[in-house]
DRENDO-1510 file (C-alpha; in Angstrom, 1 decimal, always signed):
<recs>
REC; n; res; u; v; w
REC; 1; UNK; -24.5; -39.5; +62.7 .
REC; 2; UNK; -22.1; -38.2; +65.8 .
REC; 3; UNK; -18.6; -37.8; +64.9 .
REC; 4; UNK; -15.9; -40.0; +65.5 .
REC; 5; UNK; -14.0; -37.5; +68.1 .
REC; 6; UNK; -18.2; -36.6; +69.8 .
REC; 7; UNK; -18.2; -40.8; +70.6 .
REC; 8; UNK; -14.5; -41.1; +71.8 .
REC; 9; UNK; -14.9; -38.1; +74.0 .
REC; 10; UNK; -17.8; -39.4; +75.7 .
REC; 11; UNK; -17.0; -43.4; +75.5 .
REC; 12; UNK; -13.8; -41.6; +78.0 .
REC; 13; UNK; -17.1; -41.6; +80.6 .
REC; 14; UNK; -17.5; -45.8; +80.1 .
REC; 15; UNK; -13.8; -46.6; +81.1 .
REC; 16; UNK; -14.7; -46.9; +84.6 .
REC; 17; UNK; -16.7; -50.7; +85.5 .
REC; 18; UNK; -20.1; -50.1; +86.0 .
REC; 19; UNK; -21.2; -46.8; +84.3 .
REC; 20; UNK; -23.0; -47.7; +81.5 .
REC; 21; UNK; -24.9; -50.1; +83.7 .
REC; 22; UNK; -26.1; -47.8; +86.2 .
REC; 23; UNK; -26.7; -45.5; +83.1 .
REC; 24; UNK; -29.0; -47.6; +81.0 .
REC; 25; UNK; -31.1; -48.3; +84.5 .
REC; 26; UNK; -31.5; -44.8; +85.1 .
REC; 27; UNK; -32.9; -44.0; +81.7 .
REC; 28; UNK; -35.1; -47.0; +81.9 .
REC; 29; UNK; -36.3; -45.4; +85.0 .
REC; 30; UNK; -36.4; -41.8; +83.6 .
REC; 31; UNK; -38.3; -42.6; +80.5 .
REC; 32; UNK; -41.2; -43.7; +82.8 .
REC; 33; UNK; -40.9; -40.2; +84.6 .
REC; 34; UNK; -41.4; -38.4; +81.0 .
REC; 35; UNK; -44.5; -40.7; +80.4 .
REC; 36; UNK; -46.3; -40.1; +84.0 .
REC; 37; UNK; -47.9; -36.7; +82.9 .
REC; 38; UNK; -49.0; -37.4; +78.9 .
REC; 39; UNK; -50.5; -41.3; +80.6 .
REC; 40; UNK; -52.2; -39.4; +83.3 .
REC; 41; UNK; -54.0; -37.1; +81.1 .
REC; 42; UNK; -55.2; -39.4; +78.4 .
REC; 43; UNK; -56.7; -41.5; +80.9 .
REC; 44; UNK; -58.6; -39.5; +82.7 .
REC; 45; UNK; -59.6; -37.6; +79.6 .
REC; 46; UNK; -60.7; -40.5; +78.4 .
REC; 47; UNK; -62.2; -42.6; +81.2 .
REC; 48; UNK; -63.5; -39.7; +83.1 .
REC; 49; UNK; -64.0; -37.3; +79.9 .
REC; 50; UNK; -62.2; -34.1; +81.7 .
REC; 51; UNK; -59.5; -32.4; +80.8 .
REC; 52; UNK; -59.5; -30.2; +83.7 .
REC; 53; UNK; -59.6; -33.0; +86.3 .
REC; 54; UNK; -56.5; -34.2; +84.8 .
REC; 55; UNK; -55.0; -31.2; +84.9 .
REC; 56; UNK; -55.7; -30.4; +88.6 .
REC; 57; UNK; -55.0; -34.2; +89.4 .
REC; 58; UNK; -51.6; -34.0; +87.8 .
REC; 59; UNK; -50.6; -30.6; +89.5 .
REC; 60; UNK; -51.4; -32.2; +92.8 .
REC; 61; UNK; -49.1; -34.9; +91.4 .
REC; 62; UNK; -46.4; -32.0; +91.1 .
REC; 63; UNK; -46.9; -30.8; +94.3 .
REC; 64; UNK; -46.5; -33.3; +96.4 .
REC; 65; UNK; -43.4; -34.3; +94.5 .
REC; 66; UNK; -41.9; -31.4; +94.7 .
REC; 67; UNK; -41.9; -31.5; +98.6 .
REC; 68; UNK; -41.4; -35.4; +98.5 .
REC; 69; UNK; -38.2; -35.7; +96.5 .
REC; 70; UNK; -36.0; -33.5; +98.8 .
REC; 71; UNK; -36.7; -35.6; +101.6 .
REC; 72; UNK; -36.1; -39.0; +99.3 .
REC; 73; UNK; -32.9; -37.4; +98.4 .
REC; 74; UNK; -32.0; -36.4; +102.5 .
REC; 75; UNK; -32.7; -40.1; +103.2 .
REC; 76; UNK; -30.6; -41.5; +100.3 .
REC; 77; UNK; -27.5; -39.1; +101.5 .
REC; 78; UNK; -28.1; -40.3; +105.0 .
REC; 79; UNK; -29.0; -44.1; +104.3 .
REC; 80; UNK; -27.6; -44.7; +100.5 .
REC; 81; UNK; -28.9; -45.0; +97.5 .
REC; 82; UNK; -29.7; -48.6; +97.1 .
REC; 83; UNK; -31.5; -48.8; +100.8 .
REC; 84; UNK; -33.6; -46.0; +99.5 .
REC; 85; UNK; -34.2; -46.5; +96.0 .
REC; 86; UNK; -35.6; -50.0; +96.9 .
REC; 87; UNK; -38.5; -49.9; +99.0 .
REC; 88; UNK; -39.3; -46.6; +97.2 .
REC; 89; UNK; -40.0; -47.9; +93.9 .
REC; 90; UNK; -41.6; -50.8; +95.5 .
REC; 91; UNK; -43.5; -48.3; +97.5 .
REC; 92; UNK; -44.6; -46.1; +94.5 .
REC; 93; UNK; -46.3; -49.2; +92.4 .
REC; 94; UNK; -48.7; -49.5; +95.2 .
REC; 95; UNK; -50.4; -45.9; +95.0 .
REC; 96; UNK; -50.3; -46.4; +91.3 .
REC; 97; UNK; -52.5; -49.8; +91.1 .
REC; 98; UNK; -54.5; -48.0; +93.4 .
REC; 99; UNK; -55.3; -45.3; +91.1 .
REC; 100; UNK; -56.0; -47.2; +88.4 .
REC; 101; UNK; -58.5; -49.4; +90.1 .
REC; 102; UNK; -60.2; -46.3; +91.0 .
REC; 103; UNK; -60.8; -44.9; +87.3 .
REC; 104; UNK; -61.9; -48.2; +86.7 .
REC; 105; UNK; -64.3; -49.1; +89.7 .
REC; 106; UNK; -65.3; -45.3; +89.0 .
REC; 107; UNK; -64.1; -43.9; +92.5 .
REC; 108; UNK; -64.8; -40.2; +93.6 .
REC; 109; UNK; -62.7; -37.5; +92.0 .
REC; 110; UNK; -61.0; -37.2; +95.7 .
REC; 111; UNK; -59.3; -41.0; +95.5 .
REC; 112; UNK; -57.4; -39.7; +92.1 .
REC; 113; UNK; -56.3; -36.7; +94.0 .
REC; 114; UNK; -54.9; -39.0; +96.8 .
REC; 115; UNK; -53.4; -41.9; +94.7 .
REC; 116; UNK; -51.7; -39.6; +92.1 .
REC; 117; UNK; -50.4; -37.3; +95.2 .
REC; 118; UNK; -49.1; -40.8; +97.2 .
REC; 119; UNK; -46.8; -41.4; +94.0 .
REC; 120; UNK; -44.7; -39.0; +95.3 .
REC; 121; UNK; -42.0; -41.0; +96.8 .
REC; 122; UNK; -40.4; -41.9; +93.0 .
REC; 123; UNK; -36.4; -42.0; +93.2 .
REC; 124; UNK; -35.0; -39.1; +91.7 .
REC; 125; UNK; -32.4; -41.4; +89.3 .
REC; 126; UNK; -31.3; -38.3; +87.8 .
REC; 127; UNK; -29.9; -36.8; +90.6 .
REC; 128; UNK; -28.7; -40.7; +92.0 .
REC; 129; UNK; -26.4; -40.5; +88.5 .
REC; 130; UNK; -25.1; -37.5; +88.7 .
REC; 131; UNK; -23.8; -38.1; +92.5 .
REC; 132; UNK; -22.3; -41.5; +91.2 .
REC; 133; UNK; -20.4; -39.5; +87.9 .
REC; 134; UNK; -19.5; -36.9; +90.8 .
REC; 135; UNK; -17.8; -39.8; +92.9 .
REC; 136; UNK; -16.2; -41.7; +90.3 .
REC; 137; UNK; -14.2; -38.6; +88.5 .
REC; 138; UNK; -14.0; -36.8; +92.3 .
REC; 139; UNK; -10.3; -35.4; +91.1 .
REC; 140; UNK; -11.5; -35.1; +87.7 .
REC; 141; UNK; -13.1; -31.9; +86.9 .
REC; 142; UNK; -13.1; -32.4; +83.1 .
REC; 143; UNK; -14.6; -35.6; +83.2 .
REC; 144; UNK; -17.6; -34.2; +85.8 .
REC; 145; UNK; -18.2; -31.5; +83.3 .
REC; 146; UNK; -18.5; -34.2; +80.3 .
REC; 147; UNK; -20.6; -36.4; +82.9 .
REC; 148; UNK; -22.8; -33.9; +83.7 .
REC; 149; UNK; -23.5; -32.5; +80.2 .
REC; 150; UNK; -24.0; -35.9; +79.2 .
REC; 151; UNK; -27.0; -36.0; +81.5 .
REC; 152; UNK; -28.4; -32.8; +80.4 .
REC; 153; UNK; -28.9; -34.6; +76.9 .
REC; 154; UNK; -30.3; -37.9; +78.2 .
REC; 155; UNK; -32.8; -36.3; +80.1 .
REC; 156; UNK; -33.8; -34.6; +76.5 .
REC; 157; UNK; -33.7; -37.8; +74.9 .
REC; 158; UNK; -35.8; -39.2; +77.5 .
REC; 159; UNK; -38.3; -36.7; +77.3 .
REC; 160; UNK; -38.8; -36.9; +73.6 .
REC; 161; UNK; -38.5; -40.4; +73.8 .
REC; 162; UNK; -41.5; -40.5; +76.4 .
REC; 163; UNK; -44.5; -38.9; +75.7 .
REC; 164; UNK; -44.0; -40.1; +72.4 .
REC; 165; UNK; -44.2; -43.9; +73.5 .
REC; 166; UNK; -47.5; -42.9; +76.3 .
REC; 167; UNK; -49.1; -41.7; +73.6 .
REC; 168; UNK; -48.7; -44.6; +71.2 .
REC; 169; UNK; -50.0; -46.9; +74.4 .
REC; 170; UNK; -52.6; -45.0; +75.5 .
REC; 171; UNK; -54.5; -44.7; +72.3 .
REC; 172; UNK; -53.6; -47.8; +70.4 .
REC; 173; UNK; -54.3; -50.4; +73.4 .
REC; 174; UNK; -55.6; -49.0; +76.2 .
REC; 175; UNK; -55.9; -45.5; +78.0 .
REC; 176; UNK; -54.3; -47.7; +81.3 .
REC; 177; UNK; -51.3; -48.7; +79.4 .
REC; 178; UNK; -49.2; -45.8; +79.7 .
REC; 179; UNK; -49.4; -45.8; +83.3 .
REC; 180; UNK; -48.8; -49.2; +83.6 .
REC; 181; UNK; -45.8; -49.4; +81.1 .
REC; 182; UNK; -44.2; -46.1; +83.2 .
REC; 183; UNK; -45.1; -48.1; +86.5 .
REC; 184; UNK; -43.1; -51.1; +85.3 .
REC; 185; UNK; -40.0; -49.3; +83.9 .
REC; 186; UNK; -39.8; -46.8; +86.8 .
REC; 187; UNK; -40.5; -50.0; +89.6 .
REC; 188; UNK; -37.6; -51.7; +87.2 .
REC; 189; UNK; -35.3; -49.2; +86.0 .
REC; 190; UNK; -34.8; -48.4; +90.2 .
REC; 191; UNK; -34.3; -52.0; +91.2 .
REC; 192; UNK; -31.8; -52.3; +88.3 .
REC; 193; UNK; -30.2; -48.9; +89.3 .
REC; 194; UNK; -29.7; -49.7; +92.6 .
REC; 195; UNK; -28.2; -53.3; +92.0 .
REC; 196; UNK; -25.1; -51.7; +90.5 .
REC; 197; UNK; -23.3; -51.4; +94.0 .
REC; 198; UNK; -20.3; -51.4; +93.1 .
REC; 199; UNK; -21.1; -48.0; +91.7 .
REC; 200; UNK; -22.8; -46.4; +94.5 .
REC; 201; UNK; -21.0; -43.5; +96.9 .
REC; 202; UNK; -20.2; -44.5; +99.8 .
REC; 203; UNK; -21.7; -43.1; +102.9 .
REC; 204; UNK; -19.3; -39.6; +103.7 .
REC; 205; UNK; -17.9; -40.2; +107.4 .
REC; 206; UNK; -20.5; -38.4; +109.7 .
REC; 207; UNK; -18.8; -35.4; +110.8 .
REC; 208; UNK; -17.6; -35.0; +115.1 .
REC; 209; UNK; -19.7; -31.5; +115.3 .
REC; 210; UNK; -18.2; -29.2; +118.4 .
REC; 211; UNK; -21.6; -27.7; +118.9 .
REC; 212; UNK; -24.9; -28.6; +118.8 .
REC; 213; UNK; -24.6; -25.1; +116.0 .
REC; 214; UNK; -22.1; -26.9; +113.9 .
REC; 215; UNK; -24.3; -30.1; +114.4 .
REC; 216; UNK; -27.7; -28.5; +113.3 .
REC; 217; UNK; -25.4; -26.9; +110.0 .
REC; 218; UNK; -23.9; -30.1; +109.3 .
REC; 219; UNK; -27.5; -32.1; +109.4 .
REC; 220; UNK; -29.6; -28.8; +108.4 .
REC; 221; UNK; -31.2; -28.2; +104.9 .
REC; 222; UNK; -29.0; -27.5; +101.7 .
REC; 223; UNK; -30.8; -24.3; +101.5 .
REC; 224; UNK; -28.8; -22.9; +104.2 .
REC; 225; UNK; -26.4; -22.5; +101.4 .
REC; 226; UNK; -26.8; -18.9; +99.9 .
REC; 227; UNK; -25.6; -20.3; +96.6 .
REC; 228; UNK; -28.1; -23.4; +96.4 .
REC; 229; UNK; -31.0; -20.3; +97.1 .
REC; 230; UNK; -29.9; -18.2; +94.1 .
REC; 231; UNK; -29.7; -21.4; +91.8 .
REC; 232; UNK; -33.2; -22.9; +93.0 .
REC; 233; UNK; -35.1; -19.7; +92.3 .
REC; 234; UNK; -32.9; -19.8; +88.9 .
REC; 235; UNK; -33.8; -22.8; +88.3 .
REC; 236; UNK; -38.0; -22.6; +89.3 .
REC; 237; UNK; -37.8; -19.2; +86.7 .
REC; 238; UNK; -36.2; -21.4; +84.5 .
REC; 239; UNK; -39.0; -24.1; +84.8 .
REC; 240; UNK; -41.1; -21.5; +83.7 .
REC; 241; UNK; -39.7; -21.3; +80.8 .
REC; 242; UNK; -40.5; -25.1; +80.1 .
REC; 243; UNK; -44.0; -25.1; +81.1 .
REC; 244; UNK; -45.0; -21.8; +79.1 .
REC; 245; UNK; -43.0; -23.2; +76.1 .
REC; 246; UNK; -44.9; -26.2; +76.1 .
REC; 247; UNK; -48.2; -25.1; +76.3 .
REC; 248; UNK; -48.0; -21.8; +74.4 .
REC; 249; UNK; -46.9; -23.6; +71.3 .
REC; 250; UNK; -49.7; -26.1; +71.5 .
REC; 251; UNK; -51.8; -23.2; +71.7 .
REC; 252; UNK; -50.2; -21.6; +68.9 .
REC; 253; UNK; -50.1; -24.7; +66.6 .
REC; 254; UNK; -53.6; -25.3; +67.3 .
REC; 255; UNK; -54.4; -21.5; +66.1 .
REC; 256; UNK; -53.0; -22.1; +62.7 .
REC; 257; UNK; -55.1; -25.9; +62.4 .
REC; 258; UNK; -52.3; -27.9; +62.9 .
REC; 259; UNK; -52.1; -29.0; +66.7 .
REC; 260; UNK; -51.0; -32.6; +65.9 .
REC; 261; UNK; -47.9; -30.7; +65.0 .
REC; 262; UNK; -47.1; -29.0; +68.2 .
REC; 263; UNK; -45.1; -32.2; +69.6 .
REC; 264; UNK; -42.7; -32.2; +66.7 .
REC; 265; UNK; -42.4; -28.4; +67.6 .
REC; 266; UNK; -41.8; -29.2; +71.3 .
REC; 267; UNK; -39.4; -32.4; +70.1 .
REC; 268; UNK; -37.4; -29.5; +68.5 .
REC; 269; UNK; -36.9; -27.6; +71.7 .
REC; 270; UNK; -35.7; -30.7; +73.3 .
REC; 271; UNK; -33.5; -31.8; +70.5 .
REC; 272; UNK; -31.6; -28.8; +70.3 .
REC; 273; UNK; -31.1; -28.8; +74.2 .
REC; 274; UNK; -29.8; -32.5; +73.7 .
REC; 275; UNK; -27.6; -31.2; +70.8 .
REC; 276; UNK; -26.1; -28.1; +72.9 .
REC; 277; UNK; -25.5; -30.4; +76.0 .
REC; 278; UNK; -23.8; -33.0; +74.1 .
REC; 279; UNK; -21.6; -30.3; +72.6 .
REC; 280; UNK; -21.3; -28.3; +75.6 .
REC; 281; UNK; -19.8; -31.1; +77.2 .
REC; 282; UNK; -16.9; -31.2; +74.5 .
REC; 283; UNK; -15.4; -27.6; +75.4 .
REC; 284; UNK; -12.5; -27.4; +78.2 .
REC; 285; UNK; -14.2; -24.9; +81.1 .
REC; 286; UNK; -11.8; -22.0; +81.5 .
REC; 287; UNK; -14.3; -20.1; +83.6 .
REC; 288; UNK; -15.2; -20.8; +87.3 .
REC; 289; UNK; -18.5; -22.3; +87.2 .
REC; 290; UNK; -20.6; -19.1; +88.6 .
REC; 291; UNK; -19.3; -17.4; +85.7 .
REC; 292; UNK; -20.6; -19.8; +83.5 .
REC; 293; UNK; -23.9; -20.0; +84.6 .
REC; 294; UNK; -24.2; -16.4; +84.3 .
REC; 295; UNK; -23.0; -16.7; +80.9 .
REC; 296; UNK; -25.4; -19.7; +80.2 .
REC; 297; UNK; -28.5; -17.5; +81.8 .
REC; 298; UNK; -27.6; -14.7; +79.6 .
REC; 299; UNK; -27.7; -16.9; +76.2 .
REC; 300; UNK; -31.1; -18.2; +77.4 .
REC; 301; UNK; -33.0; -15.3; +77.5 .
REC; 302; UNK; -31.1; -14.0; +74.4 .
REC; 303; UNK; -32.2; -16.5; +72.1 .
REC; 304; UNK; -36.0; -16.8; +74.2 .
REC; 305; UNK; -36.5; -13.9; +72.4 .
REC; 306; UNK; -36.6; -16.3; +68.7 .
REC; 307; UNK; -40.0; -17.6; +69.4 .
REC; 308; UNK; -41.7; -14.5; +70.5 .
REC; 309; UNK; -40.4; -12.5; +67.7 .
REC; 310; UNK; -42.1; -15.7; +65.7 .
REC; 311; UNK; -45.4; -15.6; +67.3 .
REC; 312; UNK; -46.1; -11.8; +67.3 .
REC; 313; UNK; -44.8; -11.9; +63.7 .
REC; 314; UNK; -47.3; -14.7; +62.9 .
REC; 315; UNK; -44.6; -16.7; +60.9 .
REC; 316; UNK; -45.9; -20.2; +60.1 .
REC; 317; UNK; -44.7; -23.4; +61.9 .
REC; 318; UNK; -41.1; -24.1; +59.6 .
REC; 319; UNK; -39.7; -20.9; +61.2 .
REC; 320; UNK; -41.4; -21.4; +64.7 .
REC; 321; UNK; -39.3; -24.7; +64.9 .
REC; 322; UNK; -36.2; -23.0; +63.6 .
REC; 323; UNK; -36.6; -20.2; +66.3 .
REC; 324; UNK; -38.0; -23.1; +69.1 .
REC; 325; UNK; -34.7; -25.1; +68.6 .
REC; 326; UNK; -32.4; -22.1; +68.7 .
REC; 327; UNK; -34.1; -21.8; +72.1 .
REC; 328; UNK; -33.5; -25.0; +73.4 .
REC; 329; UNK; -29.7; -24.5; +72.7 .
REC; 330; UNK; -28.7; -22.8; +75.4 .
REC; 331; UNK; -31.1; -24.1; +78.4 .
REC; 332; UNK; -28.7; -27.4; +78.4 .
REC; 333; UNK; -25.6; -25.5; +79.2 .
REC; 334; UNK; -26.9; -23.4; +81.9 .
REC; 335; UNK; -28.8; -26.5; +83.7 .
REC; 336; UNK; -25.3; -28.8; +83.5 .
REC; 337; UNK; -23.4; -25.3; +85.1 .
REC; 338; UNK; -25.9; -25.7; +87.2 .
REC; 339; UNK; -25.8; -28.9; +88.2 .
REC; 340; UNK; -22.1; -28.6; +88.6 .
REC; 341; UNK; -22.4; -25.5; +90.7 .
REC; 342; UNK; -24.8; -27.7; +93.5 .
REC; 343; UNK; -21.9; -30.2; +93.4 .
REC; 344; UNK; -19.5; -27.3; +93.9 .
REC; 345; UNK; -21.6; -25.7; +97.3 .
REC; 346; UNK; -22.2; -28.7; +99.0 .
REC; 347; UNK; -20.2; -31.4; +100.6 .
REC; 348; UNK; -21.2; -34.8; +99.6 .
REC; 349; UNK; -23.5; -35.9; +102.4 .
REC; 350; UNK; -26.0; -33.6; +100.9 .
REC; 351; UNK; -25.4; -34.1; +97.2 .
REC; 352; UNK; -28.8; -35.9; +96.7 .
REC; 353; UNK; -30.6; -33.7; +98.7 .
REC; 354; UNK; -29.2; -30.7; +97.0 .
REC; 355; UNK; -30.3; -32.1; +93.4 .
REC; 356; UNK; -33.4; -32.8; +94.6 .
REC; 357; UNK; -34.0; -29.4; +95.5 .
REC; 358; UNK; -33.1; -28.0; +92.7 .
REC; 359; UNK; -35.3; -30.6; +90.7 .
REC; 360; UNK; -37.8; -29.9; +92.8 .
REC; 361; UNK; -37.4; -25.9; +92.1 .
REC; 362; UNK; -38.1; -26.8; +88.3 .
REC; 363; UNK; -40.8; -29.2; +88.9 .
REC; 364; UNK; -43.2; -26.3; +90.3 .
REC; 365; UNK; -41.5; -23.7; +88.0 .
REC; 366; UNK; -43.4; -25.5; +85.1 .
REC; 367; UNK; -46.5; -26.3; +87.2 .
REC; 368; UNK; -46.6; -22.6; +87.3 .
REC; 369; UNK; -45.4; -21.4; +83.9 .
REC; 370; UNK; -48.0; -24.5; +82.7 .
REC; 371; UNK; -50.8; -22.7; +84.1 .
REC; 372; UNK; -49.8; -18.6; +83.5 .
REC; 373; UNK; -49.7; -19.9; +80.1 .
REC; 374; UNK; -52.8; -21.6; +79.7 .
REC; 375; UNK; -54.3; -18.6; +80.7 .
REC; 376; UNK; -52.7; -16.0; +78.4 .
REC; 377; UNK; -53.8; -18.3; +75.6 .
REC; 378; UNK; -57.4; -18.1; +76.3 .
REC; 379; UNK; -57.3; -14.4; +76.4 .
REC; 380; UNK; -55.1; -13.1; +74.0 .
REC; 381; UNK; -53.8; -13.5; +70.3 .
REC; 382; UNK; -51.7; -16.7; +69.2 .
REC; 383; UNK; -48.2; -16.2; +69.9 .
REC; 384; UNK; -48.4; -13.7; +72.1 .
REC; 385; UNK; -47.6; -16.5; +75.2 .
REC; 386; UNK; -44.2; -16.7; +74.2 .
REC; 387; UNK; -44.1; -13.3; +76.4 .
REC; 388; UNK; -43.7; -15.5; +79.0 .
REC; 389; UNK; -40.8; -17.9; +78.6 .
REC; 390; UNK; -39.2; -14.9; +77.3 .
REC; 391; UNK; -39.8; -12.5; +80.1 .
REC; 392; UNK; -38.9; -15.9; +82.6 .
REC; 393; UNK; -35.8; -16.3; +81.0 .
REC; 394; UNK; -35.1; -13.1; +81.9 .
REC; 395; UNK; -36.2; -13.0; +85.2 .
REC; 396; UNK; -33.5; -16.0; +85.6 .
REC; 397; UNK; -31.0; -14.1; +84.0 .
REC; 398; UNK; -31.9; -11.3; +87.0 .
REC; 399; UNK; -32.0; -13.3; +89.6 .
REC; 400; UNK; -28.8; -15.2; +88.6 .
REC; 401; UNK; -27.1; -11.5; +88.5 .
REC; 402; UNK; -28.4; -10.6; +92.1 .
REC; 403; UNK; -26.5; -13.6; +93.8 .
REC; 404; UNK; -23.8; -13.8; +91.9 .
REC; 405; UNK; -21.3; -13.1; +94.3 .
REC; 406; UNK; -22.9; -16.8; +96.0 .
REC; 407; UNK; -22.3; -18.5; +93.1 .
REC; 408; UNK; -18.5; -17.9; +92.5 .
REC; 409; UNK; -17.3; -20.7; +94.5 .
REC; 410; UNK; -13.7; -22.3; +95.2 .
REC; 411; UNK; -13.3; -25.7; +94.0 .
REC; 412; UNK; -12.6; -28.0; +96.9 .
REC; 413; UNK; -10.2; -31.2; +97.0 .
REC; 414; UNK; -12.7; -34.4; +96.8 .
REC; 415; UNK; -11.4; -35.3; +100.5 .
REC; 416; UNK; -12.7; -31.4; +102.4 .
REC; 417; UNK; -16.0; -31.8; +100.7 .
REC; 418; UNK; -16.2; -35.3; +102.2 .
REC; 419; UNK; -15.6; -34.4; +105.5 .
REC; 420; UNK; -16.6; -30.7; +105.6 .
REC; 421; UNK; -19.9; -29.6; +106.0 .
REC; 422; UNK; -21.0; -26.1; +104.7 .
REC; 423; UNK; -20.2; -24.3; +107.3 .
REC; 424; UNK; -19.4; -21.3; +105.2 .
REC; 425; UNK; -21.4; -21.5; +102.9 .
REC; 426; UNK; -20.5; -18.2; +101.3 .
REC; 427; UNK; -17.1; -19.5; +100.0 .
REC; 428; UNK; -15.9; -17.1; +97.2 .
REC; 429; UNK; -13.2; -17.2; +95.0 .
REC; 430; UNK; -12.4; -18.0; +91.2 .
REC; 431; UNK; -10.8; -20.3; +89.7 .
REC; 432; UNK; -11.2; -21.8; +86.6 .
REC; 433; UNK; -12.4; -25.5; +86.5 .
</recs>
């Protein structure tokens, strides 16, 4: 049960018309993210009896979407959200159908790899909340950080929440219903989203550039930002850690004769993130963001080390999931600092571009970390693929470390960041938030 003071803290969120609208259409919209990749895999496994085709199909899936969703977000900054977010989702239903016609009708592997890649123009919801919390509480830093952390756990939620409810489709009515249910709450959950107007950003006043120089910074990628680079490759090591998590303890469950209980393992992870980013949002930042993440980085390879000392030490599943939930503590804190630092380096006009990047930066982090870990678990003993969360935990923590005189940034009033675009990006200074 949450406590009394966790539920008035965060009901402080809901005071202003229109967020818990906009909230419940985004995780209608996120759950059918978290189901994509479990639906995908069951079907073809079952339809075209390959494991490895759905693999391949699902990382080309990944790939497009990881170049996709930074231009969706440059549009939506540009154009707004709702003017976006519609003819998106009603794009994305149409590549979907397509794919499912072809399992059915038995089309070449090549169509799959085409339809699941054309999906790749989904609305990143996530990011679309986070810029509306970051407009509502502009000259409230408190309530960002509480909004942001808040997030961080429904994101966890949802991905518990998901693959659980593809799986229960796919194999009790049909290997199609997954992907059809996600279709219909991702197609829904963005209309929804995008209905709440009132709610919305408003378009930032395009800046008067004196120089075509200042005009090509002002329009140019987020990525001209020192600061967003450090945190993107932070965040694709940190995506790492995800995707070699994930399949490492399948691996390591199935070892032992119990792989029907690797997604209660993997439920732990996620639940103790959820926990830590519920709580996380609860303490008063007295550091300046940068500092934070560093600290956040530091906790998450400290305690990555928990499951590896597990697996080499071949302890059974009860203290796996101890160690696997200690882990997923501290990888919510250091994705909400991080979240807050891209809203801290860029003005708003680039707010939804910047998420997306960052999202993006994740998405091929556990593409990667997915695939370096399925490999390690064909070739050496159970438990020894927690090596590699652990080692790309650390290899956050190192790159975090390297730029971290880019990530110490000075808080801006809400009015600058409207109007100013990040023409020194290199902005350092300290205060606490």
């Amino acid at each position: 049960m949450p406590s009394p003071a966790l539920l008035a803290s965060y009901r402080r969120l809901f005071s202003a018309p229109g967020a818990a609208a906009f909230t419940l259409a985004g995780m209608l919209g996120r759950i059918a993210l978290s189901m994509n990749g479990v639906s995908l895999v069951v079907l073809l496994a079952e339809r075209r009896g390959s494991y490895a085709l759905a693999g391949t199909v699902s990382a080309a899936g990944l790939v497009t979407g990881a170049i996709g969703m930074p231009l969706l977000g440059r549009l939506v900054d540009r154009y707004g959200q709702s003017r976006v977010a519609v003819p998106a989702a009603l794009y994305n239903v149409v590549p979907l159908l397509a794919l499912l016609l072809c399992v059915r009708l038995g089309a070449p592997d090549w169509t799959l790899y085409l339809c699941w890649a054309a999906c790749a123009a989904a609305p990143n919801l996530g990011g679309m909340a986070r810029a509306r919390w970051a407009h509502l509480y502009r000259d409230d830093p408190a309530a960002r950080h509480l909004a942001n952390s808040f997030e961080q756990a429904l994101d966890e939620l949802c991905f518990m929440a998901g693959p659980v409810l593809a799986m229960l489709l796919c194999t009790t009515l049909a290997p199609e219903a997954g992907l059809l249910t996600a279709g219909t709450f991702g197609a829904a959950g963005a209309l929804l989203f995008a209905a709440q107007r009132r709610t919305e950003p408003p378009l930032p006043p395009a800046p008067a550039p004196a120089s075509a120089s200042m005009k090509e910074r002002a329009h140019g990628s987020p990525l001209r930002v020192p600061g967003l680079r450090v945190l993107v490759l932070t965040f694709l090591a940190t995506g790492m850690v995800f995707g070699a998590t994930e399949i490492t303890t399948v691996a390591y469950a199935d070892a032992l004769g119990h792989k029907a209980a690797a997604g209660g393992l993997l439920a732990l992870v996620a639940a103790g993130s959820c926990v830590a980013g519920l709580l996380f949002g609860l303490l008063t930042p007295r550091r300046a963001p940068g500092a934070r993440f560093l600290i956040g980085a530091g906790a998450m390879a400290g305690v990555l080390l928990l499951p590896l000392a597990a697996g080499l030490g071949g302890a059974g599943l009860g203290v796996l999931g101890v160690a696997l939930f200690a882990a997923g503590t501290a990888t919510a804190p250091t994705m909400v600092t991080g979240m807050t630092l891209v809203q801290e380096l860029l003005p708003q006009r680039q707010f939804n571009e910047g998420m997306a990047v960052a999202v993006s930066g994740i998405v091929v982090g556990i593409s990667a970390g997915a695939a370096l870990a399925g490999t390690l678990a064909e070739h050496a003993a159970p438990g020894t693929g927690y090596a590699l969360p652990a080692s790309a935990a650390a290899l956050a923590l190192l790159i975090a470390l390297t730029g971290r005189r880019h990530l110490m940034t000075r808080k801006q009033p809400a009015a600058a960041r409207k109007e100013q675009a990040p023409e020194n990006p290199e902005r350092v200074v300290s205060a606490s938030v």
